[in-house]
C-alpha positions as CSV (number, residue, x, y, z in Angstrom):
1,X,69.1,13.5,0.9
2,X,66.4,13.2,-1.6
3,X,65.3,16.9,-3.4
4,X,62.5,17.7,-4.7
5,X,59.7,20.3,-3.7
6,X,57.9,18.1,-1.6
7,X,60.7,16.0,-0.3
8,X,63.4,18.4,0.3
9,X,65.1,21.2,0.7
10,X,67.6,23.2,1.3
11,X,68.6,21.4,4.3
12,X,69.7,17.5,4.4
13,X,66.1,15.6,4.8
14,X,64.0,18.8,4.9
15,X,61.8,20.4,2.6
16,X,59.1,23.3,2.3
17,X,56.3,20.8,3.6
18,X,58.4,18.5,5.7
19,X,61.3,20.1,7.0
20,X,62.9,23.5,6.1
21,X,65.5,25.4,6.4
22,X,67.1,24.4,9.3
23,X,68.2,20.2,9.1
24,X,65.3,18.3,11.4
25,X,63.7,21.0,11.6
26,X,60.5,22.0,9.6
27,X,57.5,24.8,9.1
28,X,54.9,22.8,10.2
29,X,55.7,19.9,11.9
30,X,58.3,20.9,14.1
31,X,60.2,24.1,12.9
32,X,63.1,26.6,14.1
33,X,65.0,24.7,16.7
34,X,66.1,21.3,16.2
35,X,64.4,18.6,17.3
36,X,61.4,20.5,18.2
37,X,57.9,22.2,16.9
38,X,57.6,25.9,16.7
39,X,54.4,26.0,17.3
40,X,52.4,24.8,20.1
41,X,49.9,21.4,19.7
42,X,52.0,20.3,16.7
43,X,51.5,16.8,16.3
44,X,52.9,13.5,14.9
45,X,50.7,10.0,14.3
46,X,51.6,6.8,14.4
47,X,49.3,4.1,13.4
48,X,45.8,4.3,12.4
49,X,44.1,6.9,10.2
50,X,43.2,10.1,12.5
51,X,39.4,9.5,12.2
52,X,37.0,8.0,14.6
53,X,36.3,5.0,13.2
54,X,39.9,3.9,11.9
55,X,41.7,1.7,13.7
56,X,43.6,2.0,16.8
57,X,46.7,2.8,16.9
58,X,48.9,5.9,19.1
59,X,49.2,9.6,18.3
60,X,52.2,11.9,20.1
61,X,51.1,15.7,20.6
62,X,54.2,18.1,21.4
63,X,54.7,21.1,22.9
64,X,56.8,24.1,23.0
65,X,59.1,22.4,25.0
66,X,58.9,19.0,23.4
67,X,62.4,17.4,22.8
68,X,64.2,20.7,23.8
69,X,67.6,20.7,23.9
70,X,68.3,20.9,27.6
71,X,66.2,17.5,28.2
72,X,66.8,14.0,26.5
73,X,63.5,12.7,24.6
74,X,60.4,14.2,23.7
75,X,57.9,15.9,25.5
76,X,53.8,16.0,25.2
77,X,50.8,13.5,25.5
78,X,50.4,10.0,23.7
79,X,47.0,9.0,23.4
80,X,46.2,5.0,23.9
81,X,43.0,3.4,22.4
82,X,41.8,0.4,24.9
83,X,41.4,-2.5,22.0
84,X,38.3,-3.1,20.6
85,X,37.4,0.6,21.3
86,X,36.4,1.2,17.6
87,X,38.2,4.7,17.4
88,X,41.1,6.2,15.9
89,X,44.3,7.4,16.3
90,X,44.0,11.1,15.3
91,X,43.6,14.5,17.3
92,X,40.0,14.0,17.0
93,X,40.7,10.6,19.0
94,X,38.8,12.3,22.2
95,X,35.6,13.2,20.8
96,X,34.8,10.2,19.6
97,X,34.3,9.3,23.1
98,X,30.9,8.9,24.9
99,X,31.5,11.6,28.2
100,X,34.4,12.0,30.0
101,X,36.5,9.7,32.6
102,X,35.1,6.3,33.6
103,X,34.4,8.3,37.0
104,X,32.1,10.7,35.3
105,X,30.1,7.7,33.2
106,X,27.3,7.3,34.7
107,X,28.8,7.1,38.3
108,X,29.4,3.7,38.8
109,X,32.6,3.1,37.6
110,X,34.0,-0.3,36.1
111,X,29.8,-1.9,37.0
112,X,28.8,-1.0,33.5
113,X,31.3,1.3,32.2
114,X,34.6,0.7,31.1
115,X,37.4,3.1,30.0
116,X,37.8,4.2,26.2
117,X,41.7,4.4,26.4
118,X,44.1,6.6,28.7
119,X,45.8,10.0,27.9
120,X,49.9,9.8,28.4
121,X,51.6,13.2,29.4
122,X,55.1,13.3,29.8
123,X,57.0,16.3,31.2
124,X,60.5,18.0,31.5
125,X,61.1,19.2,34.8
126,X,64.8,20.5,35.4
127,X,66.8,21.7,32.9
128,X,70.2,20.5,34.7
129,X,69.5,17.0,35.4
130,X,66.9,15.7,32.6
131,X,63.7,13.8,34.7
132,X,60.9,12.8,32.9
133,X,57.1,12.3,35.4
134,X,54.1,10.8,33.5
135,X,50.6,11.2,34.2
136,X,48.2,8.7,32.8
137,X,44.6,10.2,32.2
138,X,41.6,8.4,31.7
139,X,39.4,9.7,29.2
140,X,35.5,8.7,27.6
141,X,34.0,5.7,28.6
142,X,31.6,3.0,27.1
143,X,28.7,1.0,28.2
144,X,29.7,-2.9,28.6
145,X,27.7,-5.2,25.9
146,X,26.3,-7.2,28.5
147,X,25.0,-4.0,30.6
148,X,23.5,-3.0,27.2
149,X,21.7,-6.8,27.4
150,X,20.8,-6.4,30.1
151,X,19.3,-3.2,29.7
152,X,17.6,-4.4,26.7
153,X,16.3,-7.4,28.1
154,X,15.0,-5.5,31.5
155,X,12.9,-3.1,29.2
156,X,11.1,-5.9,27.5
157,X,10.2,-7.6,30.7
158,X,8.5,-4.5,32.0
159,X,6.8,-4.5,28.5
160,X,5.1,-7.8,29.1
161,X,4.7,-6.8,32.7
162,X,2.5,-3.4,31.8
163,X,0.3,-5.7,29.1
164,X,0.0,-9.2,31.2
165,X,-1.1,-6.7,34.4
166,X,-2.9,-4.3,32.0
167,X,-6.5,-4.3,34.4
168,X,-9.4,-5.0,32.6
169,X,-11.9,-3.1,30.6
170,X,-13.9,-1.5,33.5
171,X,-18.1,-3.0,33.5
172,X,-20.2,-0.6,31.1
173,X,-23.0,1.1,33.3
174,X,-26.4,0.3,32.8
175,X,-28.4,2.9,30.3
176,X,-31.8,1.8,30.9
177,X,-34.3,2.1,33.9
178,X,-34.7,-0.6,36.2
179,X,-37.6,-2.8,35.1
180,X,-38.6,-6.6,36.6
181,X,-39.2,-9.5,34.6
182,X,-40.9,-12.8,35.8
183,X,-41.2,-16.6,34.6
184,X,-43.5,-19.0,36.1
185,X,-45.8,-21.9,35.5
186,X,-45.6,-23.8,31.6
187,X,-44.2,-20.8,31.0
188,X,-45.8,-17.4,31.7
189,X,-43.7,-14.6,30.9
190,X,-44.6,-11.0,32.5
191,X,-42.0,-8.6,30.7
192,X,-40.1,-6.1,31.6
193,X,-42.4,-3.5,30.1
194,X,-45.5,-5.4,32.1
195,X,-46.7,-7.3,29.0
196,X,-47.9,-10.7,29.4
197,X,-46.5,-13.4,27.0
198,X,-47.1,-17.5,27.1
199,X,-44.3,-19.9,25.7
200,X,-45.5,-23.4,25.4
201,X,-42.3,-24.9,23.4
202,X,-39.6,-27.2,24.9
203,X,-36.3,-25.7,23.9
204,X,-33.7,-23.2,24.7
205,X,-34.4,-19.6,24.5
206,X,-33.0,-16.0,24.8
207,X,-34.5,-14.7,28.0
208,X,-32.2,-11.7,28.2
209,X,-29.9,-10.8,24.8
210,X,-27.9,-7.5,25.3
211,X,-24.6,-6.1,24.2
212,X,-23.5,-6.7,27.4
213,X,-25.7,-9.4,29.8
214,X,-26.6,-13.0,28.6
215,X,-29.5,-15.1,30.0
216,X,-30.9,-18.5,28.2
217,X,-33.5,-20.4,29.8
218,X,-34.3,-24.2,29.1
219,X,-37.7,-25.1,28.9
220,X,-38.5,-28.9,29.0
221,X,-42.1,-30.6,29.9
222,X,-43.1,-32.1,33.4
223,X,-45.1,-35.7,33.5
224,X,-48.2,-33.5,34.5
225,X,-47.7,-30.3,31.5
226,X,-49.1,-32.6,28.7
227,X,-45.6,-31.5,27.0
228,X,-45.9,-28.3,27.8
229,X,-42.6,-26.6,28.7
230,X,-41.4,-25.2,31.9
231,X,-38.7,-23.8,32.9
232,X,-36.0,-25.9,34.1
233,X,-32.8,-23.9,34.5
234,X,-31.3,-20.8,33.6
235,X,-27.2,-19.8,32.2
236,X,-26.0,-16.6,33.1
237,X,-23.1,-14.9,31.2
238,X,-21.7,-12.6,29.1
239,X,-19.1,-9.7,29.2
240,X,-20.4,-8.1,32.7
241,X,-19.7,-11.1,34.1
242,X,-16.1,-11.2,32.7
243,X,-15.8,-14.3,31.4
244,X,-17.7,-16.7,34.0
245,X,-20.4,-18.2,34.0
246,X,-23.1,-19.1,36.2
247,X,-25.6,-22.0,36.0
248,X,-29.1,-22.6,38.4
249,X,-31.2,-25.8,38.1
250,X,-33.6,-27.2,39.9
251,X,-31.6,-29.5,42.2
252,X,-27.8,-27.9,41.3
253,X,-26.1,-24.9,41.0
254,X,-22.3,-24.3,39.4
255,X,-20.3,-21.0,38.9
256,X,-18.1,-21.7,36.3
257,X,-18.3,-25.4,36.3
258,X,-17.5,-26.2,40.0
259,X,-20.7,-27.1,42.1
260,X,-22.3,-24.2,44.6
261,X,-24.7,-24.2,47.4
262,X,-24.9,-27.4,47.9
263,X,-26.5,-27.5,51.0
264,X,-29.9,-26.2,52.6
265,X,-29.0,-23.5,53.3
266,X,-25.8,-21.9,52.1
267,X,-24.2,-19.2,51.1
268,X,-21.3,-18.7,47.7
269,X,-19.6,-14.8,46.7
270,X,-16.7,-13.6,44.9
271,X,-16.4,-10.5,45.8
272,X,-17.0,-7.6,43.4
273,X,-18.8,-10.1,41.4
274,X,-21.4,-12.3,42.4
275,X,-23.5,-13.1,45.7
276,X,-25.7,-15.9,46.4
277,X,-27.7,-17.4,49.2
278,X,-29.7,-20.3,48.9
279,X,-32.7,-20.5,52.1
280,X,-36.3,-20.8,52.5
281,X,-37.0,-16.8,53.0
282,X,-38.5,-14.5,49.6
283,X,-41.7,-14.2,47.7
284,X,-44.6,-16.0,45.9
285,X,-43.7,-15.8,42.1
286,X,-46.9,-18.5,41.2
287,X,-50.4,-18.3,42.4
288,X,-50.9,-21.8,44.1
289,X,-48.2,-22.5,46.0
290,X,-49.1,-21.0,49.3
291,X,-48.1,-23.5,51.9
292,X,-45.1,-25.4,50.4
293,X,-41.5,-25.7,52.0
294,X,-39.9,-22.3,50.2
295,X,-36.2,-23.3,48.6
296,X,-35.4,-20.2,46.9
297,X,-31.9,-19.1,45.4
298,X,-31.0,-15.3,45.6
299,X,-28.5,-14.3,42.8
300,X,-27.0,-10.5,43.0
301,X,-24.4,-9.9,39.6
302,X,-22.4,-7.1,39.8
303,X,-23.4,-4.5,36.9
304,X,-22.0,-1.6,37.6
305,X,-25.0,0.1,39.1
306,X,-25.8,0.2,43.1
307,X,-28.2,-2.3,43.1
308,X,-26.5,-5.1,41.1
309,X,-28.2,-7.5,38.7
310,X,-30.7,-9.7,40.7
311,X,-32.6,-13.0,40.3
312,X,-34.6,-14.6,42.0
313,X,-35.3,-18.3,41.9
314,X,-38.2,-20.2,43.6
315,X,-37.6,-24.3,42.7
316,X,-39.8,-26.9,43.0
317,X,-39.5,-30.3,43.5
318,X,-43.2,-32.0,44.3
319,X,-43.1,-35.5,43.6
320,X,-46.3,-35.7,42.2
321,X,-45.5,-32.3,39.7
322,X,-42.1,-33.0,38.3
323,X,-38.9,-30.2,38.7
324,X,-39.5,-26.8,37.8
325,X,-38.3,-23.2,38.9
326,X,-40.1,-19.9,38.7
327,X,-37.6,-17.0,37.8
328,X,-37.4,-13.4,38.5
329,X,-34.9,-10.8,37.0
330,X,-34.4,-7.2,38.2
331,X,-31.9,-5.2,36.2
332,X,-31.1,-1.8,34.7
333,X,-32.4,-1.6,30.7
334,X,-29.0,-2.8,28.5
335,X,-27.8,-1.8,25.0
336,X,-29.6,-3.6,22.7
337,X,-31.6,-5.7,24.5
338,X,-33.9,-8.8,23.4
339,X,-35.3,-12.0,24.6
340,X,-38.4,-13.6,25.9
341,X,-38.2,-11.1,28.9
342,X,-38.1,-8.1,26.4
């Protein structure tokens, strides 16, 4: 027997750390009657390194009883890692464990959870003819990699979900009084604030400029205005409209570049954002015209207010005059507004 103060002792193979005293027996491994532990909970490991993250391996925790001398073997739990469980083999083996038995994970057993490793408890139950009964224990559990895919991959989709059906930016209300604007003739302009303004000049021009409603006019000559322009269609759009467009000529009409009311008469809506009816019934906008077939196109936008965005458009299509259209707008004042209409 090797001596020493750490190797041995007075006994063959003991020592004052290892075993003492009494042979196979020691103070605090297993001490007093051969074979056996003093003291309660003693423990022996056997692979691995005792600490959570070492590898796995088995540890053996005895008892009072453990190995006794009336029964053959020893007796106590033996703790088994499942492989790949990524804990060790010491008595803090347990805790390193996400919640208790698979049962208890979550509730729905072997679906997404699996088992950590299984607790081993063997008993002495007669003392005349030695039996030995073992009961296997489950104990922590562990989400499944592909659950935790899964998981992953089901919280981004309801990510893009939330930000691809994220509704849009409600229609800012109106701040301004409702005024009425009017076009007619080479072209007259009556503004919204009543003042009377003449634009001779083919082109395209602002009509209505605001932070928040778009309307350009074209204004082109007629074989009997000497060059003079008139107005010959009008382009509705910006962000009230969200994102379409609408477009009225003399002979045509288009709502986001697909032809509307294109018969006499006829009707076009998409509801909660733009009405139209194209018939023969409205007023005058032009002194002289009393008498001639009516074709007028009533436009209502939705702006947020009761009454809607409205235009009016009276077209003409004499032979001996050339196209033309007269134009009237009715709308709430908008954020800064500009344009031929004021």
């Amino acid at each position: 027997p090797a001596g020493g103060v750490m190797g041995s002792g007075m006994g063959a193979g003991g020592g004052a750390y290892a075993a003492g005293g009494i042979p196979g027996g020691g103070a605090y491994v297993g001490g007093g009657i051969p074979g056996s532990g003093a003291g309660i909970g003693a423990t022996r490991v056997v692979g691995g390194n005792g600490s959570c993250c070492g590898p796995s391996g088995t540890m053996y925790a005895g008892n009072a009883y453990g190995g006794s001398s009336y029964a053959d073997g020893m007796t106590g739990t033996t703790i088994h890692a499942n492989p790949g469980c990524g804990i060790g083999s010491g008595p803090s083996d347990t805790g390193c464990c996400v919640g208790g038995p698979e049962t208890t994970c979550g509730g729905v057993g072997n679906a997404c959870f699996e088992g950590t490793g299984n607790m081993l408890t063997t008993a002495d139950w007669s003392y005349v003819v030695p039996q030995k009964q073992t009961f296997v224990t489950p104990y922590g559990c562990r989400i499944r990699p592909c659950c935790l895919l899964l998981a992953l991959l089901s919280l981004l989709g309801l990510a893009l979900a939330y930000f691809l059906q994220k509704p849009a930016a409600p229609v800012p209300a109106p701040v301004g009084p409702v005024g009425t604007c009017t076009l007619w003739g080479d072209p007259h302009i009556r503004t919204f604030d009543g003042i009377r303004s003449d634009y001779y000049s083919p082109g395209e021009f602002w009509i209505v400029k605001s932070d928040n409603v778009w309307i350009q006019g074209r204004y082109l000559p007629t074989k009997v205005t000497s060059g003079l322009g008139v107005t010959k269609s009008i382009a509705v759009g910006g962000p009230f409209l969200k994102g379409h467009k609408l477009r009225v000529e003399v002979r045509s009409a288009s709502w986001d570049g697909q032809p509307v009311l294109t018969g006499f008469p006829s009707d076009f809506s998409v509801p909660g954002v733009i009405d139209m009816h194209y018939n023969n019934v409205g007023t005058l906008l032009q002194n002289g015209r009393e008498g001639k077939a009516l074709h007028i196109v009533h436009i209502r936008l939705e702006d947020g207010s009761p009454e809607g965005l409205q235009i009016q458009v009276n077209r003409w299509m004499e032979p001996t005059e050339g196209d033309y259209m007269n134009v009237k707008i009715t709308m709430h004042g908008q954020k800064g507004q500009d344009g031929h209409c004021g």
